[in-house]
Backbone as a ProteinNet text record, in pm:
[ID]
protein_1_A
[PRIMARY]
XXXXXXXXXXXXXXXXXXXXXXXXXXXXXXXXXXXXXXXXXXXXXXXXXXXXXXXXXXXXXXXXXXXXXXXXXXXXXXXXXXXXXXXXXXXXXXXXXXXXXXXXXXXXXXXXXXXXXXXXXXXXXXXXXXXXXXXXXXXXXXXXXXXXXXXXXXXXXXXXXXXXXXXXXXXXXXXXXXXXXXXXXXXXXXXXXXXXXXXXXXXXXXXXXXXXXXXXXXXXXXXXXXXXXXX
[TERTIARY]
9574.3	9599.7	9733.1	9819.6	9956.5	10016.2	9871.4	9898.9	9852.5	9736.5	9668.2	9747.9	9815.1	9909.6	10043	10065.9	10170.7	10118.7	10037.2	9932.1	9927.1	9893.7	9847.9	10019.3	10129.7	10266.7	10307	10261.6	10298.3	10223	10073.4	10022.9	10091.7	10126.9	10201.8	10344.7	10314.8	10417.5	10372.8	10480.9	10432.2	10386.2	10309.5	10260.4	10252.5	10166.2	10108.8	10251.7	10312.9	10401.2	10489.3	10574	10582.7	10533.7	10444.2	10341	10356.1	10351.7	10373.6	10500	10567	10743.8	10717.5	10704.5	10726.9	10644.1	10555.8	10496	10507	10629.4	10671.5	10827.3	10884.4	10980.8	10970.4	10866.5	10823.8	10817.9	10714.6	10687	10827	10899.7	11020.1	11141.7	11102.5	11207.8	11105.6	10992.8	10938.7	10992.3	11032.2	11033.5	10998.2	11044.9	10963.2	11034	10958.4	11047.4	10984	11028.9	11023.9	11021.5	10930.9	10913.5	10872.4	10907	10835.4	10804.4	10661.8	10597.7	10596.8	10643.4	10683.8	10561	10540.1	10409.3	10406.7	10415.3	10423	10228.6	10195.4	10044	10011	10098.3	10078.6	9930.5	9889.7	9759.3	9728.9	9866.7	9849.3	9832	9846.2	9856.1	9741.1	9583.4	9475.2	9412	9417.5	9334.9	9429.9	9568.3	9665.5	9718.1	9677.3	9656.6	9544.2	9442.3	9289.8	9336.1	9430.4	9386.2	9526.5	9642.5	9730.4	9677.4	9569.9	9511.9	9429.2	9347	9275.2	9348.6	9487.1	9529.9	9662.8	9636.1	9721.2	9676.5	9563.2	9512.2	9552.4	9504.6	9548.1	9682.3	9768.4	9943	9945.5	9910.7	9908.9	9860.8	9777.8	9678.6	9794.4	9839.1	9919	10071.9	10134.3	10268.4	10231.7	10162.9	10128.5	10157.9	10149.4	10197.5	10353.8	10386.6	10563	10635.6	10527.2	10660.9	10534	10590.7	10481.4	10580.4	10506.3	10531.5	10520.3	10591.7	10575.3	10586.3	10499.2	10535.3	10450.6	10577.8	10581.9	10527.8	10419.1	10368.5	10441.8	10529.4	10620.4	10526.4	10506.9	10393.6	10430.5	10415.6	10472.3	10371.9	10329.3	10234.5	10271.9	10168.9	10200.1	10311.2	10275.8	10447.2	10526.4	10614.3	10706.5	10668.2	10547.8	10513.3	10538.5	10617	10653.8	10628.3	10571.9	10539	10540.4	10542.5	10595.6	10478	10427.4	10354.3	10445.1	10372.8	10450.7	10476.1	10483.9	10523.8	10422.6	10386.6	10209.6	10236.8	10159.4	10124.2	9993.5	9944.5	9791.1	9747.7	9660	9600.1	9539	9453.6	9293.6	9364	9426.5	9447.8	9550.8	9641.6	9678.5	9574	9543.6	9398.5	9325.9	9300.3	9227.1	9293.6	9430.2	9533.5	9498.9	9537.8	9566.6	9428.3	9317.9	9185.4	9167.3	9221.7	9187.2	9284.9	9350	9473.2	9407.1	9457.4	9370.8	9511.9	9504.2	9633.3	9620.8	9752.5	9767.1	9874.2	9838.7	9913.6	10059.5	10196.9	10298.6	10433.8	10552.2	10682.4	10708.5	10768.3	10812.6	10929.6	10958.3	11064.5	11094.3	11117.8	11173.2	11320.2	11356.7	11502.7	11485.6	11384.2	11344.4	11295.4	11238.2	11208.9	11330.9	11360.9	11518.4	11608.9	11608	11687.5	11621	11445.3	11369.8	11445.1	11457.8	11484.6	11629.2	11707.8	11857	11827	11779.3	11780.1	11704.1	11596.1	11577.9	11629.4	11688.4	11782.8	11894	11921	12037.7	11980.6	11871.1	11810.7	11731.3	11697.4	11646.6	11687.5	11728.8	11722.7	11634.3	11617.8	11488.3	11503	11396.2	11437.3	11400.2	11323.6	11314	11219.6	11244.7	11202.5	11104.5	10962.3	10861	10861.7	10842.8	10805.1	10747.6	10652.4	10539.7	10520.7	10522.3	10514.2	10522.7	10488.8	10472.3	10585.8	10629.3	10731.5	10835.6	10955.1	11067.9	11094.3	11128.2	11141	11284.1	11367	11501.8	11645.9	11711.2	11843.7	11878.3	11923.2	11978.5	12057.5	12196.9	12308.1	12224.2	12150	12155.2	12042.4	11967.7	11896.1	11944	12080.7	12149.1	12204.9	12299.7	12383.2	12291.1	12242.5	12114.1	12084	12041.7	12055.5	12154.6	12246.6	12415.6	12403.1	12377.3	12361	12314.4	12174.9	12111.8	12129.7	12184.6	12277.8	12354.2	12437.5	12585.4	12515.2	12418.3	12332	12251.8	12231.7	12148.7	12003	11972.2	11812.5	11791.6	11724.5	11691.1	11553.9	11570.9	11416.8	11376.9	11233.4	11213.4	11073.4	11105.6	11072.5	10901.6	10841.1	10713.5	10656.6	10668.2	10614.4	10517.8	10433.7	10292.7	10283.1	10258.4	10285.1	10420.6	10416.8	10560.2	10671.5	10615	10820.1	10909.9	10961.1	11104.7	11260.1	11224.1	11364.9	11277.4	11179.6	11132.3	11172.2	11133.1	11191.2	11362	11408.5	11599.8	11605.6	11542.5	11637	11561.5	11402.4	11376.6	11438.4	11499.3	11554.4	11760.4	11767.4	11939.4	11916.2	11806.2	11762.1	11751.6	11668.6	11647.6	11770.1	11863.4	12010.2	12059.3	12116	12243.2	12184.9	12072.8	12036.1	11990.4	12067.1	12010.3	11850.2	11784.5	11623.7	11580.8	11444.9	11404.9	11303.4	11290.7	11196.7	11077.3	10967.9	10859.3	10771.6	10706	10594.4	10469.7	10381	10286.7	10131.9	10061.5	9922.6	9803.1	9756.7	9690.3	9575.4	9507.7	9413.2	9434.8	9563.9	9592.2	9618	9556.9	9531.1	9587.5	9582.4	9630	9757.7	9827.6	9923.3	10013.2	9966.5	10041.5	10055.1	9937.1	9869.2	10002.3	10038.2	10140.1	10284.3	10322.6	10422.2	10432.1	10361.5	10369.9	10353.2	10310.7	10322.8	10423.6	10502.2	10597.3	10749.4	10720.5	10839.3	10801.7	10696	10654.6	10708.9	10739.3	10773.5	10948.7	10994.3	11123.8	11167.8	11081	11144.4	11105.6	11035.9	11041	11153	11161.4	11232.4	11373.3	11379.3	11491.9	11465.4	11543.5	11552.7	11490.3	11577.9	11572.5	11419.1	11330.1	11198.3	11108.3	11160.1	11089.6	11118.1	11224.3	11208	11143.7	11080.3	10986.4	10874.6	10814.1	10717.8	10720.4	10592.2	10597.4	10489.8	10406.1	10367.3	10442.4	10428	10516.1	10594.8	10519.9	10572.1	10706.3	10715	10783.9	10955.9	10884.4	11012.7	11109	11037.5	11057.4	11153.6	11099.9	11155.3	11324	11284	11392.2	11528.6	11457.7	11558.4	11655.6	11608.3	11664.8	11739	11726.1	11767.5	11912.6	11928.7	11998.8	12139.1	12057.9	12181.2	12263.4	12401.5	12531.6	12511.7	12522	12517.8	12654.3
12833	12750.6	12784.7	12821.5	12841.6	12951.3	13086.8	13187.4	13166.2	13093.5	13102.7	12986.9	12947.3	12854.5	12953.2	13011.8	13103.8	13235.4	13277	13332.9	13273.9	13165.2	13113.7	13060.7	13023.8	13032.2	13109.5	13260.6	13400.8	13437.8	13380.6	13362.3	13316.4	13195.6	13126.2	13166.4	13297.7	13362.5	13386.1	13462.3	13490.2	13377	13389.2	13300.7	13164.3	13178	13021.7	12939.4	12980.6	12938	12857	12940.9	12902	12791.9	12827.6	12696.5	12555.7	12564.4	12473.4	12387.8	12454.3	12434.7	12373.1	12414.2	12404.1	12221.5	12239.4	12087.4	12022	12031.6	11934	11901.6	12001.3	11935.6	11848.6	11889.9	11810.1	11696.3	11648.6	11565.6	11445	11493.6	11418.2	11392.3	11490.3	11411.5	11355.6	11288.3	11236.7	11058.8	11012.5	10893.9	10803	10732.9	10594.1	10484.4	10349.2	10222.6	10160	10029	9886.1	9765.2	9724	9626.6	9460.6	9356.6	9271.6	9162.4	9163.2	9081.8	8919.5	8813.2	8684.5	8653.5	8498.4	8456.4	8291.5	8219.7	8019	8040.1	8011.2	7965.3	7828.9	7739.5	7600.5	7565.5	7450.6	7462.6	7476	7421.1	7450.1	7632.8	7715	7886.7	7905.3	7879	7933.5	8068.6	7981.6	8060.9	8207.2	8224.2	8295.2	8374.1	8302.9	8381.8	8495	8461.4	8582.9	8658.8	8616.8	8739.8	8859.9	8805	8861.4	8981.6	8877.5	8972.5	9063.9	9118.7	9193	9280.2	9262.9	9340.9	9447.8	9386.7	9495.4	9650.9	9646.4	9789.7	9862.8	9800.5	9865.2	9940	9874.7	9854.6	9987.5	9977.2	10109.4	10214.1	10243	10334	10409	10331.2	10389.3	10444	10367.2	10405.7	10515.4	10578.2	10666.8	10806	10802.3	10936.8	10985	10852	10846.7	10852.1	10788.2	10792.3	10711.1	10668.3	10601.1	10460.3	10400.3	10264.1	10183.6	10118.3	10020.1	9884.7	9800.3	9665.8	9562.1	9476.3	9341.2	9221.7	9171.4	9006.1	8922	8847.3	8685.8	8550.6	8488.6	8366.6	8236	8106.9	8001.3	7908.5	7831.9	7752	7548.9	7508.5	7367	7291.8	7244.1	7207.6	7284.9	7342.7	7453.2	7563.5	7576.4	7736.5	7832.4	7985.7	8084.6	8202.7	8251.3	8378.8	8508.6	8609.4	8759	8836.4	8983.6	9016	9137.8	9204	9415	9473.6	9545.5	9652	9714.9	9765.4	9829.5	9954.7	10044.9	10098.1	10129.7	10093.8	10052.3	9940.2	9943.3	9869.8	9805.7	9867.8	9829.4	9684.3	9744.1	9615.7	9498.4	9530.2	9420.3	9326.2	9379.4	9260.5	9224.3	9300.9	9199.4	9079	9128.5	9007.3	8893.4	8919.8	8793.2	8718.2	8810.7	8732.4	8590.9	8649	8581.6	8449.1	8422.1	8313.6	8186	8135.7	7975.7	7890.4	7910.1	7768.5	7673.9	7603.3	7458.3	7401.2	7212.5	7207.6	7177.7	7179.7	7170.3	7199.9	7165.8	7206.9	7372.2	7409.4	7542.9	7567.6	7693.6	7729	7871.7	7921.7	8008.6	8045	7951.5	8039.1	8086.9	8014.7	8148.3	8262.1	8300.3	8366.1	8490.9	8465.7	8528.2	8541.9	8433	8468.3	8594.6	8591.2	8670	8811.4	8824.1	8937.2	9000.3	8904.7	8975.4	9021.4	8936.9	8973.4	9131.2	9155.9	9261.9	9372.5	9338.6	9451.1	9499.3	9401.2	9415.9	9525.5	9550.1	9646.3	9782.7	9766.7	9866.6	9869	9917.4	9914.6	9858.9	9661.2	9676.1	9668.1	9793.2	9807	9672.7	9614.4	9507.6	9404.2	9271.7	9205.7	9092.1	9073.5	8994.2	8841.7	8771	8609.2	8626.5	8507.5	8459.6	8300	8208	8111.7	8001.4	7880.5	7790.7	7650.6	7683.7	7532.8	7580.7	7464.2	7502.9	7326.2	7321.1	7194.8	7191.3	7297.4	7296	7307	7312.3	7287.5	7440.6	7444.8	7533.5	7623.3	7530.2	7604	7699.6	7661.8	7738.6	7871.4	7821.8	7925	8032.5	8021.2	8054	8131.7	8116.3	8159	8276.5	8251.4	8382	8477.1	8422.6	8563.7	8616.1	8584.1	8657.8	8721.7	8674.4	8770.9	8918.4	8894.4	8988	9048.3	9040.3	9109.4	9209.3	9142.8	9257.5	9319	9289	9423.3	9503.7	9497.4	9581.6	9586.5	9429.8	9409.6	9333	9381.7	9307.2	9233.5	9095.6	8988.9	8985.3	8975	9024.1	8880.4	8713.1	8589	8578.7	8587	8581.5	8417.3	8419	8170.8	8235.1	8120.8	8079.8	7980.3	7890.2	7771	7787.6	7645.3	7602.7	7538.5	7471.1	7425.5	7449	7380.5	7439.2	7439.7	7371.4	7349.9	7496.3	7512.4	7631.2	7773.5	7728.5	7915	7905.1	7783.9	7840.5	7859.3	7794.8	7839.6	8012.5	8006.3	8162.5	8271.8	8276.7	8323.1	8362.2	8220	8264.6	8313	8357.5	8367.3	8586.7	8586	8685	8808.1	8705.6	8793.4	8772.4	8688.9	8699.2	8866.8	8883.2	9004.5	9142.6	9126.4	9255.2	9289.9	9172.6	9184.4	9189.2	9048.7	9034.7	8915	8892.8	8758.4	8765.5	8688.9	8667.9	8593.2	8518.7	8407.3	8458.9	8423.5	8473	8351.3	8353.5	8274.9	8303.2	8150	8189.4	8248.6	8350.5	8396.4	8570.1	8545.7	8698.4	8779.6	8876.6	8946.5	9084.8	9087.4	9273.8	9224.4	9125.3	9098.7	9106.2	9036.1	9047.3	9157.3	9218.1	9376.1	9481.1	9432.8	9544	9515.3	9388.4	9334.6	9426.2	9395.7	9428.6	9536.2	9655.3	9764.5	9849.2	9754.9	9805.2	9805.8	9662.6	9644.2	9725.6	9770.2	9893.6	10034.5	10049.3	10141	10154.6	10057.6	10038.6	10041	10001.1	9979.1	10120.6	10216.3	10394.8	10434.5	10410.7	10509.4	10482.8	10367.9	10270	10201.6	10199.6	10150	10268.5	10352.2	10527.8	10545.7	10521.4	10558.5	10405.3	10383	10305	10335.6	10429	10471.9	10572.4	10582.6	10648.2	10569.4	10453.9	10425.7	10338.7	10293.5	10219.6	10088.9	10056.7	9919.8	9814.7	9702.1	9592.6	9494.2	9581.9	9504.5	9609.2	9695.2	9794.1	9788.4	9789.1	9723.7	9621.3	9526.7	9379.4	9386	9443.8	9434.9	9553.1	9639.8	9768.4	9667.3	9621.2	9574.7	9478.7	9363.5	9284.6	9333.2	9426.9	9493.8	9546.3	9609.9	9669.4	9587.2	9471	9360	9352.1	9354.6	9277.4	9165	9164.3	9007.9	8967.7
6253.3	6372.6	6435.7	6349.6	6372.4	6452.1	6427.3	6493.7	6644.2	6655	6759	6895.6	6833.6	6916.5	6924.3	6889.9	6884	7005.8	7014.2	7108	7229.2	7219.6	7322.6	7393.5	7349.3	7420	7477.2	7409.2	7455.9	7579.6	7572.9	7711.9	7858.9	7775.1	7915.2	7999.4	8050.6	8120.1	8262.8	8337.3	8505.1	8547.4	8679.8	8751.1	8704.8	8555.5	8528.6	8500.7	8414.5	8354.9	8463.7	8563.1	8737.8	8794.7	8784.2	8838.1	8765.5	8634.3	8545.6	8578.6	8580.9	8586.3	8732.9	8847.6	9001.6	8968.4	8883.2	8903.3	8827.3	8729	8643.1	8721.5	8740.8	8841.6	8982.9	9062.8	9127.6	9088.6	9004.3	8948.8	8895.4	8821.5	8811.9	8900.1	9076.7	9135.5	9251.1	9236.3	9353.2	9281.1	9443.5	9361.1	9306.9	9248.4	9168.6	9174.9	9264.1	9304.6	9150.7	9198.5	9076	9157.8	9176	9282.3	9221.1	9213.4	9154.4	9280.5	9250	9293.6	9273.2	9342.1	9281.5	9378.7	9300.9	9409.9	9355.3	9401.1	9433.8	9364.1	9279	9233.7	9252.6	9256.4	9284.8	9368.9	9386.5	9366.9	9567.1	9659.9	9771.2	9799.1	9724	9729.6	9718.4	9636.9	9641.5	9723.4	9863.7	9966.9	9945.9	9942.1	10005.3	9885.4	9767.9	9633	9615.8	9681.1	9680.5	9744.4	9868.4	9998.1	9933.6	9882.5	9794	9697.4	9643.2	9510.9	9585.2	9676.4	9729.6	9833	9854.9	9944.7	9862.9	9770.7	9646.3	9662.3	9616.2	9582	9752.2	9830.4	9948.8	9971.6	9925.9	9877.1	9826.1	9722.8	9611	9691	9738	9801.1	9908.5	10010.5	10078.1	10044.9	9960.7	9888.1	9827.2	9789.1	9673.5	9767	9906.6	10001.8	9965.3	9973.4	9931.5	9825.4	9718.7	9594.8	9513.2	9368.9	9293	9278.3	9232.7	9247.3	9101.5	9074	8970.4	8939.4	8932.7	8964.7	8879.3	8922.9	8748.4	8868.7	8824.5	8899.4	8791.4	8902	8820.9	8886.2	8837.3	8895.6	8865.3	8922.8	8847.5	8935.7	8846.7	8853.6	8715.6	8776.2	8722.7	8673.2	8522.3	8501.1	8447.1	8468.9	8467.4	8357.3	8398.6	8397.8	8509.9	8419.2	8503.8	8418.1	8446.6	8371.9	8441	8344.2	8407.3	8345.1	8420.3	8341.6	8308.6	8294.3	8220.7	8364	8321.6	8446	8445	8571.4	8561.5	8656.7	8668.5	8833.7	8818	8797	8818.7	8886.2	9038.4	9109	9059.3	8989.4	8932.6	8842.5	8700.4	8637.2	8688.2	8785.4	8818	8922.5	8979.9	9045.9	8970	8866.9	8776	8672.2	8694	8622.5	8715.2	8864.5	8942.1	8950	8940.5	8997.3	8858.4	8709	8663	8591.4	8722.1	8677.9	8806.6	8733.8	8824.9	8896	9024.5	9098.7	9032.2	9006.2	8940.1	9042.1	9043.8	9107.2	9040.4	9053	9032.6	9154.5	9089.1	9187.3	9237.7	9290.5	9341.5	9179.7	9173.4	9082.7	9140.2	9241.8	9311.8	9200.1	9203.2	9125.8	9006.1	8934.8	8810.5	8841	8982.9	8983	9024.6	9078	9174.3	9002.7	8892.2	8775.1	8687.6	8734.3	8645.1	8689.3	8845.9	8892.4	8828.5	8802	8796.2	8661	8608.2	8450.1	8378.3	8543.4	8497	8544.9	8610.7	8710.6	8600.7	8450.5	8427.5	8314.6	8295.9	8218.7	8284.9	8393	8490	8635.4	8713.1	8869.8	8894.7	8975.7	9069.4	9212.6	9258.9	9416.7	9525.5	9502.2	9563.5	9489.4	9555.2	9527.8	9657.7	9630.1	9723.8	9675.2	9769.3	9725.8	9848.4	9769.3	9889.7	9858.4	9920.4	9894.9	10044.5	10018.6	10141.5	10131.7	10033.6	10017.6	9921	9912.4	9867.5	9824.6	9693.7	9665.1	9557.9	9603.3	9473.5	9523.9	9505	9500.6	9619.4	9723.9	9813	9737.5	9711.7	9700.3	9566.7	9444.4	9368.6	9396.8	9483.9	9545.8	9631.2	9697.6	9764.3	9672.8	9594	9508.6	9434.5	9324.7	9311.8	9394.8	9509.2	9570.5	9659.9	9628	9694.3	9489.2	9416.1	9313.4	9326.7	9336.2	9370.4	9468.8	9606.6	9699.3	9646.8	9544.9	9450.8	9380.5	9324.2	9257.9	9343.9	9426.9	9588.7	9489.6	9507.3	9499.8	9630.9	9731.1	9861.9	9846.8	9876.4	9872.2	9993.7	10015.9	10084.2	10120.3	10131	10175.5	10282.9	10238.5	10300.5	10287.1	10417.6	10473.3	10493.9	10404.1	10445.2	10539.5	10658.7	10739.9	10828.1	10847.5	10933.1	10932.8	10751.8	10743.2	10770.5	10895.5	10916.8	10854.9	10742	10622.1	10496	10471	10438.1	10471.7	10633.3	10686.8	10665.6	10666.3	10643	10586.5	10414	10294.5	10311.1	10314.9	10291.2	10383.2	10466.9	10566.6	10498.4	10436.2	10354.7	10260.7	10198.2	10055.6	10122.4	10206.2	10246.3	10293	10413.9	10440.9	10351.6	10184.8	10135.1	10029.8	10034.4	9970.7	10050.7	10182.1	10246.5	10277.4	10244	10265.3	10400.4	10417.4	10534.5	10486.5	10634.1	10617.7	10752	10718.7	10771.1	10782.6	10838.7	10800.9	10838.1	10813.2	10799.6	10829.7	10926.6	10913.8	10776.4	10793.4	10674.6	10684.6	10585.1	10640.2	10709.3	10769.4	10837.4	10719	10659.7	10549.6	10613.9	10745.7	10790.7	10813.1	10841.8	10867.1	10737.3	10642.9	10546.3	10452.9	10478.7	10425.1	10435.2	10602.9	10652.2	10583.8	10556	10495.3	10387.2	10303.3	10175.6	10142.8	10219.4	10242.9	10274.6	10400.2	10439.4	10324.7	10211.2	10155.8	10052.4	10026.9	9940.1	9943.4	10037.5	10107.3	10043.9	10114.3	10136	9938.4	9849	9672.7	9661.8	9695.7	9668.5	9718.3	9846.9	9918.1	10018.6	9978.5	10033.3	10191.9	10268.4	10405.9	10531.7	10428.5	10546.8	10554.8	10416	10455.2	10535.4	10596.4	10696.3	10846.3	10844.2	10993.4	11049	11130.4	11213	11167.4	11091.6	11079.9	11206.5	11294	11392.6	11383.6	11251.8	11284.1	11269.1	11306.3	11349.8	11185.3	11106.8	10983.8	10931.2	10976.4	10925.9	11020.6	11163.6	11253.4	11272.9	11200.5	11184.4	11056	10988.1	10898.7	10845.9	10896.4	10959.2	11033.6	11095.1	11212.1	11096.4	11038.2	10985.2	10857.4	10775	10693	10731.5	10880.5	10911.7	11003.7	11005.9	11039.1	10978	11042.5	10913.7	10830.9	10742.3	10626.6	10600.7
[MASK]
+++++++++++++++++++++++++++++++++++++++++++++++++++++++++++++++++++++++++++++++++++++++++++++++++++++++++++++++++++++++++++++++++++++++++++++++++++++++++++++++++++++++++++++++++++++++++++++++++++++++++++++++++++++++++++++++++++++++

């Protein structure tokens, strides 16, 4: 066996060998974001939880031109449950994570989630961070404060409203500039709308800010623009 593997190394010269090399280096400098996905499960999220879970794979599908992607779903549901899953880049099994978690109703806990983030930042770079959610039921300043955290670590959140609370869109809106992010609201039901969101901030955890310019749908501009504001 020993010879014939010894043979077969001696094979791998010229061209192939080249080739080998040209696509293993490739391979290790294309990039790779870390994105975590936060998401309100509470039992008002249902409808806006499916259309989430079905517009993932889409997500994946298009980032994959740019860079590969890796991403952790944080979820918090009933009485102060918050849970994290692994880090995945696989479409397939994370939709099948979300399809099979059930809304409960309970409070918002946004700042565990924003604490989940630092904590993992303090072990890996994460390039950004998503929330999606329709209400806000906690303490400002400490919601505030967290993410002027995550600001000094250059993790940008990136606040997606479901509805029209207007004490909602402020805090998600200070939550959004003290971290260099962006913010958005969103109708319920609009699935291309949010499609593009989450695409676009997909974009932005590969390849930073720079790879969102020249893109021209409206989730990408919107979001460009606000990124690039002074904080």
């Amino acid at each position: 066996m020993s010879d014939v593997s010894t043979a077969a190394r001696r094979m791998l010269t010229g061209d192939l060998a080249d080739f080998l090399n040209e696509v293993k280096t490739e391979h290790a400098l294309a990039p790779r974001g870390r994105l975590i996905f936060g998401l309100d499960a509470t039992a008002s999220r249902k409808p806006a939880w499916d259309m989430a879970a079905s517009l993932t794979a889409s997500m994946f599908r298009e980032v994959s031109v740019v860079g590969s992607l890796d991403l952790q779903l944080v979820y918090y549901r009933g009485d102060r449950e918050c849970q994290a899953s692994g880090w995945m880049s696989d479409a397939t099994r994370l939709v099948r994570m979300m399809t099979r978690i059930e809304c409960a109703a309970g409070e918002t806990q946004i700042e565990r989630i924003l604490s989940h983030a630092i904590k993992e930042t303090a072990m890996l770079q994460v390039n950004a961070l998503v929330f999606i959610g329709d209400a806000m039921e906690e303490s400002v300043d400490i919601l505030v404060a967290r993410a002027r955290e995550l600001g000094r670590l250059k993790v940008p959140v990136f606040m997606f409203q479901e509805g029209d609370d207007s004490k909602v869109q402020t805090v998600f809106r200070d939550i959004a500039r003290s971290t260099g992010g962006g913010y958005a609201k969103f109708d319920a039901g609009a699935a291309r709308q949010l499609g593009e969101l989450l695409r676009a901030v997909a974009v932005v955890a590969i390849g930073g800010v720079q790879a969102l310019i020249g893109r021209k749908d409206e989730a990408s501009v919107l979001l460009l623009t606000q990124m690039r504001k002074p904080q």
